[in-house]
N, C-alpha and C positions, 0 to 999 in steps of 0.2 A: 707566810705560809703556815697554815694552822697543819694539828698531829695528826689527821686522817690524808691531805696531801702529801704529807712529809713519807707517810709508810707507800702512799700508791707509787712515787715517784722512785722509793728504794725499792718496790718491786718491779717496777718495769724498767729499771737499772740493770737486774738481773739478764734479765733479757737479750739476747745479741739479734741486732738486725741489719739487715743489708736492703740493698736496692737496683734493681734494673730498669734502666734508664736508656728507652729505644728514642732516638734524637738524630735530625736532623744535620750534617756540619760542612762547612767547609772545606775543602780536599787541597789534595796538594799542587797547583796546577803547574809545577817544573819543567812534567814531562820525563821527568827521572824513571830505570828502570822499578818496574814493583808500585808506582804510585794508580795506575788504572789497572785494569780487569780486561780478563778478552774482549770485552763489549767495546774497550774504550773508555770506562768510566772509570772518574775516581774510586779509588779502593784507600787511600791514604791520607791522615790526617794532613791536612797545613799545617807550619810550624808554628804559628801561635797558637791554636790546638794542642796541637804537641807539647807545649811546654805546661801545658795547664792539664795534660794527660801526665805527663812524667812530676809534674810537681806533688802531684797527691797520689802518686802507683794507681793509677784508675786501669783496669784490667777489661779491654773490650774486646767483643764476640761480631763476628757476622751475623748480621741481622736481614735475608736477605728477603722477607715478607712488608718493610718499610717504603710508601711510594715514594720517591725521587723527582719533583718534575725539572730537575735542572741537573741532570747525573754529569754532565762535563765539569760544572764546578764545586756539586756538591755530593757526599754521599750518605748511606742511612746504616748506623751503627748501635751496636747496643753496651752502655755501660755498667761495669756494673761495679756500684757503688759498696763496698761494705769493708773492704779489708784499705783501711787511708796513711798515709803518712803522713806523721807530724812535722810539726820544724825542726825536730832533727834529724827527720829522712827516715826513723823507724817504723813500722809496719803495725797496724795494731787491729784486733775487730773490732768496730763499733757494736755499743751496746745502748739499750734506746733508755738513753737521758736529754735533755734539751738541750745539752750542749755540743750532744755528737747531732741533734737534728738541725739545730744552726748554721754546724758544717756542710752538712749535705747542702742545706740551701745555699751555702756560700759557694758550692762546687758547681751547682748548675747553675747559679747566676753569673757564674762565669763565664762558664762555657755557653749562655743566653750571649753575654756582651760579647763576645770572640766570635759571632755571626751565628751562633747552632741556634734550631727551632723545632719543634714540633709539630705533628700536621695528626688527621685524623686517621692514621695507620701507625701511630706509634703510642707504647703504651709504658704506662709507671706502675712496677710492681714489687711489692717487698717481700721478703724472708725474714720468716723469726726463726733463731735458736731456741729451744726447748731445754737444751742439757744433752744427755746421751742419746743425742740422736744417730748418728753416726754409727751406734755400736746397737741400734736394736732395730734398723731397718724400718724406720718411719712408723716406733710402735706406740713411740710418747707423741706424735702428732696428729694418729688419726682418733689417739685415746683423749685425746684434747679435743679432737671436735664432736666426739661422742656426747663430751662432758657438755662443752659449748650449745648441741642442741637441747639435752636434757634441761639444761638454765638458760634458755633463751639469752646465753650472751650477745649474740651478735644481731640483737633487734634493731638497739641503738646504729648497726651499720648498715643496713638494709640502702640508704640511699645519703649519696655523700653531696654539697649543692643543688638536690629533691632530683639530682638522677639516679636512676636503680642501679645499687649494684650485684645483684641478682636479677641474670635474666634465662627466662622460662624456656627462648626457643633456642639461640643460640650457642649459651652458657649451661652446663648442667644445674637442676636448678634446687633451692634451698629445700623443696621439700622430696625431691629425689634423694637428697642427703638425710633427710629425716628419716623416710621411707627405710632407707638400707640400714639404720642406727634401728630401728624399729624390728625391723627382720634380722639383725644381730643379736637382741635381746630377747627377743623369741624362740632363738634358738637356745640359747644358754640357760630359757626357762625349761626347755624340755629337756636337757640333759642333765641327769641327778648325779654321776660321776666326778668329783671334783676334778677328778684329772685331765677327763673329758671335757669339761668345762675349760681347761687350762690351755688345754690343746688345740680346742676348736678356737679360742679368745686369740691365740697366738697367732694362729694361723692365718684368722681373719683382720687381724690389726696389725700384722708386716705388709698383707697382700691389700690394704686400704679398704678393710672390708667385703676384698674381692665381688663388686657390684658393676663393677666399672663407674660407678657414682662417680670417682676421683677419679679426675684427668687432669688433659694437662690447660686446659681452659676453662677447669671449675676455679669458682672463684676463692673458695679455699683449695689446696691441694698438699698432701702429705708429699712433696716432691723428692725424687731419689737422691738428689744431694743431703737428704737427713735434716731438711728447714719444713717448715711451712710456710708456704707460698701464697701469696695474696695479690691475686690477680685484680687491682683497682684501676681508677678510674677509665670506666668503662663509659664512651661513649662521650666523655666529657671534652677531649683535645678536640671533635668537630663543632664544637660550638666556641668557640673561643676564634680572635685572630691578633695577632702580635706580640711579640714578645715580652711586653712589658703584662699581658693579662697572662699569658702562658706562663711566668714565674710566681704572679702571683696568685695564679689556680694550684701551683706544684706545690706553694709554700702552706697554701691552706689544706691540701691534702697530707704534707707532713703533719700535722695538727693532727687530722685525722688518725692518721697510721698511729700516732704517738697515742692517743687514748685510748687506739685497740692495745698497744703492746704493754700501756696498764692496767687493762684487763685479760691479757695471757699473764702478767705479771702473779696480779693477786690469784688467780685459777692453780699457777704452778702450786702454791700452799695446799693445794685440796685434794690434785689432780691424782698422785701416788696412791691415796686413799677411798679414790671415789670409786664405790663398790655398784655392779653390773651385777644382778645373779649369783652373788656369794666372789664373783671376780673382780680383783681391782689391780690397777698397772702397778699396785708394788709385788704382790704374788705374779704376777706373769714376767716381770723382770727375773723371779727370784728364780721361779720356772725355767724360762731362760737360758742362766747361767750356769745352774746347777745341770742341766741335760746338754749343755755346746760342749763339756767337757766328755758327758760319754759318746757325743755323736763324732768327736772330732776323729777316735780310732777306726770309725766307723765310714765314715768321707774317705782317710787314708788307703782303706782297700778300693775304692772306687777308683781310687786316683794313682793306684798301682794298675788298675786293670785296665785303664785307660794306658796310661806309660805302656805297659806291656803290647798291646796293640798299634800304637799306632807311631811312637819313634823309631821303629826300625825302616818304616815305608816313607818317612819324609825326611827332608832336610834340615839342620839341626836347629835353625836360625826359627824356619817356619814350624816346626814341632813347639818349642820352646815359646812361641807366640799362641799357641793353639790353648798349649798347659796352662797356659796362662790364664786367658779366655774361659777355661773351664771351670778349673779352680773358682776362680770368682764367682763364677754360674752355682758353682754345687754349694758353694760356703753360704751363698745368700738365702740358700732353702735349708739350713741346718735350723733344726728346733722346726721345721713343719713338718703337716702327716704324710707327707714323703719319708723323711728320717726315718720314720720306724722299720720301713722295709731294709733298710742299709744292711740289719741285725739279721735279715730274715737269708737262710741261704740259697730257698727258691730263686726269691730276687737276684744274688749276686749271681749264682749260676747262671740265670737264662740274661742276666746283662753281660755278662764274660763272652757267653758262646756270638751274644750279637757284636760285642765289639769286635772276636776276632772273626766274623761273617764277613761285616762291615771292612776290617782293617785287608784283609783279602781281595776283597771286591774294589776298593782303590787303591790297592795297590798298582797297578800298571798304570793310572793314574796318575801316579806318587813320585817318577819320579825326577831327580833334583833339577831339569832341564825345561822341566813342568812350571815350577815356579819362580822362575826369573823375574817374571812384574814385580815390582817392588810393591802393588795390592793383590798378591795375591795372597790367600790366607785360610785358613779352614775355620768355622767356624759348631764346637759342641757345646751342647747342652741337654741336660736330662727331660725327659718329658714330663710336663709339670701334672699331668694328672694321673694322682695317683691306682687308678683303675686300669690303668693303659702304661706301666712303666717302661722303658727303656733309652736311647741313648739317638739325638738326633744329630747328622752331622750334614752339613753344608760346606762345599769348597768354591771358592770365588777368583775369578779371574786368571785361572791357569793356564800356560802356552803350551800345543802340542805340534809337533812337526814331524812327520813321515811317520806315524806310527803305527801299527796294529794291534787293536782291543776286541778280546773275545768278551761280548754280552749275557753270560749267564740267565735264561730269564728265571730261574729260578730264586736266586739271588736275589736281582735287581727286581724283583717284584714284590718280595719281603720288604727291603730296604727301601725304597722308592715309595711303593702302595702303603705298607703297613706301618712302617718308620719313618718316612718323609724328609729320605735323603735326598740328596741331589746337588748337581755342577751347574755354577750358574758363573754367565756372563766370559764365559772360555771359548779360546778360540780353539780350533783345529784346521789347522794345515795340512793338506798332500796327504788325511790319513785314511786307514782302512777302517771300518769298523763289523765285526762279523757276529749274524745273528743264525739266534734259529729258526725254527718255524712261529713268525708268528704269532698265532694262537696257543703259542704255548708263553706270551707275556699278557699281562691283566690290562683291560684298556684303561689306558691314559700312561701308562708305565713310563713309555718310550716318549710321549711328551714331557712329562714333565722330569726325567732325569737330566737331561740337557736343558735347560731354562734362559733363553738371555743370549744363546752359546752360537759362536759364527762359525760355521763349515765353508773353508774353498777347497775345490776340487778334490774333492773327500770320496770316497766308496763305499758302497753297504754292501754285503757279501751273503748269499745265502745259498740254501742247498739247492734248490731246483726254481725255475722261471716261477712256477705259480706263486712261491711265498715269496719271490721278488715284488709281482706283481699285488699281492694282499696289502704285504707292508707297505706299500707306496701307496694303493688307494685308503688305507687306514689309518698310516702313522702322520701326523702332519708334519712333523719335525724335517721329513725325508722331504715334501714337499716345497718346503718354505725352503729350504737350501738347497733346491737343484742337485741333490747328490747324483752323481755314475752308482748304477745299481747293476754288479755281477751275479751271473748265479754261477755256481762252482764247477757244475759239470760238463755246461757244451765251451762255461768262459764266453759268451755272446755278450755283449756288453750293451746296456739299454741305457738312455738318460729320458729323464724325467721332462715334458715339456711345458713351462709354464703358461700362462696366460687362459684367455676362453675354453680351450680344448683339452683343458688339463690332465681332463681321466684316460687323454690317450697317448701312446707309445710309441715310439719310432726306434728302427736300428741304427745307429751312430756307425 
């Protein structure tokens, strides 16, 4: 091995990579509980599977887009290759040398000989480590593919066995990706502000350029686990048939993977330095790090004013899951032009007043008999655009039984309309629900704040016959659920009839 392989091979040593591996296997056919699925079908490995899954920690996912045409003995799982055990049972990440790519091959020709196979619905897809990816929200991977079109690195992979691996209609495509690198650099040309420069670079290479160019089917992808994603061979497993040509298609596509990851390898040497518009990913790290420190006292009030609103109206277990949820939402946008407003006290003021609008208005909602399902759960997050700030909350799968809800529409037309609250997928039982007139909620209000949600033998309550009548011919919610519809003052009780005749009334 001469001294220019010798350096390629120590730089794409650097490197960590893993592998997803959607395959074909064998099941367990005992008949033991846990081993099929409601359908009937295998859900669990056979034991010699199994031992060739336990011998190397192979860690697999449902994969439930894999065709099956024999699901009694066989089923379709995804593995994923990258964190292996040695022979002494320790746990280690592979990092792309030829000798952790030997393993791999050793691992699927294993699991080839133990009956697994692959069919033209399952795919092989790699992750490279970067370095701190993890701690910069996918900002050294999409700054890597910036780099990657500016130097035509990935010509050389355009097509692996002369199948494309860039496709135009399906696939997001290579020059969609250019395009957006393109319009990233266009804008960093118009902005003379260094700072500005810093901020818009940040913002746009946490969010992948915010183009939607990166998804989860491009064939590059800055993926949320902190890797870059390499969505290969494409189109190649329908042309192939048995096991012995499917191992040795996998083996040659290791090859392949292996010479891109020495060329992420040598790129890492440049990438910290390689300057965009006076912008290069060692100032937007430095950027970064230096402002997550003043934004963090700045999240803290957020996350008070959150606490403040809305643990008193839930239960400790589901509060506690909610904070959760949140926290991780607001911390992901710290260092973008969201942050800035954190400082501003317009902002927190008119976010206070909506969370305790918001915390009021589900409150009766709220409480602890409410969420018995073990999914039920609230789920907040901030609004990510920064022209339109405030606090969006959705609550999932809550039980109510004999209850009565007075409907504010003033309220729930802010929250619902403007804020894009809502209850979804809840039932209510035996309850009351009391409105006002009508026309005094915004259309669509009352569809969409129940979304998903099952009414039996529920009541809708209003002031006088005609708004009984409006909301019924207007709200669909009331229709689609057969509600008893009261009006308050004669108490005459109308139900709703469905079928052909819909728009008309009868007295019960």
């Amino acid at each position: 091995m001469n001294h220019k392989e010798i350096i390629k091979e120590a730089t794409a040593g650097e490197i960590t990579v893993g592998f997803e591996l959607e395959i074909i296997i064998p099941g367990d056919e005992s008949g033991e509980v846990g081993t099929r699925n409601e359908d009937g079908h295998l859900a669990k490995a056979a034991p010699h599977i199994q031992r060739i899954i336990d011998k190397y920690g192979l860690v697999e996912h449902e994969e439930l887009s894999l065709k099956v045409d024999s699901p009694y003995t066989h089923y379709g799982t995804e593995f994923d290759i990258g964190l292996i055990k040695d022979e002494n049972g320790a746990s280690a990440r592979l990092t792309a040398t030829p000798a952790n790519f030997v393993k791999v091959a050793t691992i699927i020709k294993e699991l080839f000989d133990a009956g697994g196979f692959t069919n033209e619905s399952c795919g092989f897809h790699a992750h490279f480590g970067l370095g701190q990816i993890e701690k910069t929200s996918g900002m050294d991977t999409t700054w890597f593919i910036i780099y990657a079109m500016d130097n035509n690195l990935l010509e050389p992979f355009y097509y692996f066995n002369d199948i494309p691996q860039f496709d135009e209609k399906d696939y997001a495509s290579i020059n969609d990706t250019k395009e957006a690198v393109e319009q990233f650099r266009g804008t960093l040309e118009l902005l003379s502000d260094e700072e500005n420069k810093l901020m818009h670079a940040y913002d746009q290479t946490v969010n992948k350029l915010a183009m939607g160019t990166f998804e989860k089917y491009n064939v590059l992808n800055p993926h949320m686990q902190g890797t870059l994603e390499w969505r290969g061979l494409r189109g190649a497993l329908d042309q192939i048939g048995g096991v012995k040509k499917n191992y040795s298609m996998l083996v040659d596509y290791l090859k392949f993977v292996y010479k891109f990851a020495r060329v992420l390898g040598q790129a890492q040497r440049n990438l910290l330095d390689y300057e965009i518009e006076g912008v290069s990913l060692r100032k937007l790290k430095k950027f970064y790090f230096t402002n997550r420190q003043k934004q963090k006292g700045n999240i803290d009030v957020i996350l008070n004013l959150f606490r403040q609103s809305f643990e008193p109206i839930m239960p400790a277990e589901k509060y506690k899951q909610a904070f959760a949820t949140f926290t991780k939402k607001i911390a992901l946008r710290a260092g973008e032009s969201l942050a800035k407003q954190y400082t501003e006290k317009s902002y927190l003021y008119a976010l206070s007043k909506q969370m305790q609008r918001g915390a009021n208005a589900l409150k009766q909602f709220g409480g602890n008999l409410a969420w018995s399902s073990p999914e039920s759960r609230m789920i907040p997050r901030l609004r990510p655009n920064i022209d339109d700030p405030g606090i969006e909350i959705d609550v999932y799968d809550l039980m109510f039984d004999e209850q009565l809800f007075t409907i504010d529409p003033k309220t729930w037309n802010e929250l619902v309309n403007d804020h894009n609250w809502g209850i979804w997928n809840s039932i209510f039982n035996q309850c009351q629900l009391a409105f006002k007139s009508p026309r005094l909620y915004s259309k669509g209000t009352m569809h969409h704040m129940f979304t998903d949600c099952m009414f039996t033998d529920c009541i809708a309550i209003f002031e006088n016959l005609q708004d009984a009548d409006d909301a019924v011919y207007d709200w669909h919610f009331l229709r689609e659920n057969e509600f008893t519809v009261y009006e308050t003052k004669t108490r005459m009780t109308w139900r709703w009839a469905p079928g052909p005749n819909s728009r008309k009334w009868f007295q019960s």
